[in-house]
N, C-alpha and C positions, 0 to 999 in steps of 0.2 A: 504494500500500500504506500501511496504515496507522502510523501510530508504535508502535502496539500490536505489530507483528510483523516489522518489519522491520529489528530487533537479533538478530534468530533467522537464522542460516546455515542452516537447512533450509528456508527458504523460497527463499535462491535456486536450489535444486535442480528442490522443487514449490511454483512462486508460487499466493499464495490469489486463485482470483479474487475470493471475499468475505471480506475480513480482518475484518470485522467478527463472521464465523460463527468458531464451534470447529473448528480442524484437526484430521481425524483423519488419522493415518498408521499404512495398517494394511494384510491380506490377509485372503481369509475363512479361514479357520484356525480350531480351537475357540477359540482365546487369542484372537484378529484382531475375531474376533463376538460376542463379550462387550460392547467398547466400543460396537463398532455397532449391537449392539441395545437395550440401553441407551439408545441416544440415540434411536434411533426410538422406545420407549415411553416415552420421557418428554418427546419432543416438541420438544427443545434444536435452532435450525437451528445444522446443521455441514456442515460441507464435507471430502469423505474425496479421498484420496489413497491412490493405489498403490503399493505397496513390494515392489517385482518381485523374489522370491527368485531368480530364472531370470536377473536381471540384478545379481543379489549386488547390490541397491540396499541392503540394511540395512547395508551395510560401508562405504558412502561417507564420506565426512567429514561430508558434508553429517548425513546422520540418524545417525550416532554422535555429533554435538553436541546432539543432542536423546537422544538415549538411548546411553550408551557401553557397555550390556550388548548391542546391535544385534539386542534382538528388539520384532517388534512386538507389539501396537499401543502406540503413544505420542500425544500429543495436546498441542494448544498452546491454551489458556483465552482468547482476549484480552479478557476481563472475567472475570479471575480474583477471589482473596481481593483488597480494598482497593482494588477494579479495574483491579488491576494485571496484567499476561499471568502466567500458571501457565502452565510446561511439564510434563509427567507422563508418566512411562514405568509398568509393571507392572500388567497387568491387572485384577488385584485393586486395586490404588489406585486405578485411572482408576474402577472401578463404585461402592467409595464414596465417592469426591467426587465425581463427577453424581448422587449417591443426596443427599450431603448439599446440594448446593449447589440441584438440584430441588425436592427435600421429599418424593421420589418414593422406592417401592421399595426401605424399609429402618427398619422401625417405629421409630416416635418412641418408644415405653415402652423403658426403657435396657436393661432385662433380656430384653425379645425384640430388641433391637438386637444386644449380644452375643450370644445365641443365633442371629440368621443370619450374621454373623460369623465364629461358629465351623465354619460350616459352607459359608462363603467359604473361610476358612483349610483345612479340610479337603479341598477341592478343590485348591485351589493345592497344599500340601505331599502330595499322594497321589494322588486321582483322578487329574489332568491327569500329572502325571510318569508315573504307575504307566501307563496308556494309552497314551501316548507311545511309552514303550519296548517295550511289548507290539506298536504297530504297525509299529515299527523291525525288531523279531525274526523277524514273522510276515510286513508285506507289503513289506517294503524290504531292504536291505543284506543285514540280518539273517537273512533264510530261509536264504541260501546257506549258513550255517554247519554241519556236519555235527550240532557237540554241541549239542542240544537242551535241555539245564539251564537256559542263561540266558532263553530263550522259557517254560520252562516256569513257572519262576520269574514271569516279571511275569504270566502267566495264574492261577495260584494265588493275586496277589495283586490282580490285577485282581477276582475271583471274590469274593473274598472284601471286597474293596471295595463293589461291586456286590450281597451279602447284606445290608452295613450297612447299604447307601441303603433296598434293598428292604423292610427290617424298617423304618426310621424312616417308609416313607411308606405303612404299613400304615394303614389309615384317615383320611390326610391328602390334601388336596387339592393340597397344592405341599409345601414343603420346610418352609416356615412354618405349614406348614396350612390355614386359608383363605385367605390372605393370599400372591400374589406375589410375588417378589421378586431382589434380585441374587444370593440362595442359587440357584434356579433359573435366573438368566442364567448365573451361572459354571460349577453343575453340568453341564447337559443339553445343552448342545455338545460336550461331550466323549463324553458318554454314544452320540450322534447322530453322532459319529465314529468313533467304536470298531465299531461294528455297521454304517457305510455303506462311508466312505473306508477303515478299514481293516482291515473284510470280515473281525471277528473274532467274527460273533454266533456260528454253530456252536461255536468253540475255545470261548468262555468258558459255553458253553451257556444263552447273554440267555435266550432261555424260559421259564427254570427263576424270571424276576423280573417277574412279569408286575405287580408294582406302578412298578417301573421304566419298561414298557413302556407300562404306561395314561398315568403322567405325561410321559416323553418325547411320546407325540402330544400331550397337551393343550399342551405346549411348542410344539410345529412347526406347530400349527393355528393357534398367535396371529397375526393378521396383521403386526406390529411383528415379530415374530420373523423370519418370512418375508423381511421387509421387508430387514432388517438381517444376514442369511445369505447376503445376493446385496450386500456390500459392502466391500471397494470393486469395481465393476464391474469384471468383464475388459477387457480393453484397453491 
């Protein structure tokens, strides 16, 4: 192992067979496939790791030294800033720095750089939460509750999430408009969740966004996408 990585306690858990690639430690999850797709479309060799929820791996010592919030994905740089290793926990963080550190999928003009940004950000504090607990209420824990207020709750605002998207990508080809990007990595896994894994398209009535629905496939057809939805491997 290299000197790069081997001051990192998460590696004697999951050793890198190539220290010299980017660690990722992750699960396919909408948060888990942000990073990994990301790195399949911009081409970065990394080496992924499985972080078994089934075996409470994100509570070890080990990956709570790498990230002490214990969710994934996290990742460790060993040709970080100054070439020195960056470790990185938060989704949103890890897509823009492989955005800046590539050159890849996140406009160089400042004013369309904050503008996908803000619409990283908007995923992160709303879509992804709002989602989340809508699939808690409807295909988990959550159904068994008799009072149906707090399900209704994240579907009215699920809904209404899903109106914003629908209306901003009226005549757009992605989120940025022609143009790609980590707006679309962050958004459309959640999106591609909501309606598969947690089987809420009739409740929130998806149909009714059918600009939602043209871009989610243009999403799921990329091959990188594909690529990076099936990672880290079962097993």
């Amino acid at each position: 192992m290299t000197h790069a990585l081997q001051h990192f306690a998460i590696t004697r858990k999951w050793p890198a067979r190539h220290p010299d690639r980017l660690q990722l430690y992750s699960l396919p999850t909408p948060n888990g496939v942000k990073a990994s797709i990301m790195l399949e479309e911009t081409g970065l060799p990394y080496e992924a790791h499985r972080v078994g929820f089934d075996t409470q791996d994100q509570l070890s010592p080990e990956f709570l030294s790498l990230n002490p919030n214990n969710k994934i994905p996290a990742i460790i740089d060993p040709h970080g800033p100054g070439g020195q290793p960056l470790a990185l926990f938060e989704s949103g963080a890890i897509l823009i720095y492989l955005a800046d550190k590539t050159g890849q999928l996140l406009p160089p003009d400042p004013a369309a750089r904050y503008h996908a940004l803000q619409w990283l950000m908007w995923q992160m504090g709303g879509l992804g939460p709002m989602f989340g607990q809508l699939g808690f209420f409807h295909k988990f824990a959550g159904k068994d509750y008799e009072d149906k207020r707090p399900r209704d709750r994240y579907v009215a605002e699920s809904v209404r999430l899903l109106r914003v998207l629908d209306g901003h990508l009226q005549g757009r080809d992605w989120m940025m408009g022609g143009d790609y990007s980590i707006a679309d990595i962050a958004i459309f896994p959640w999106v591609r969740n909501l309606v598969g894994f947690y089987e809420a398209r009739e409740l929130v009535q998806f149909d009714r966004f059918p600009q939602v629905q043209r871009v989610l496939d243009a999403f799921v057809a990329r091959p990188a996408v594909q690529r990076g939805l099936a990672v880290p491997a079962a097993g």
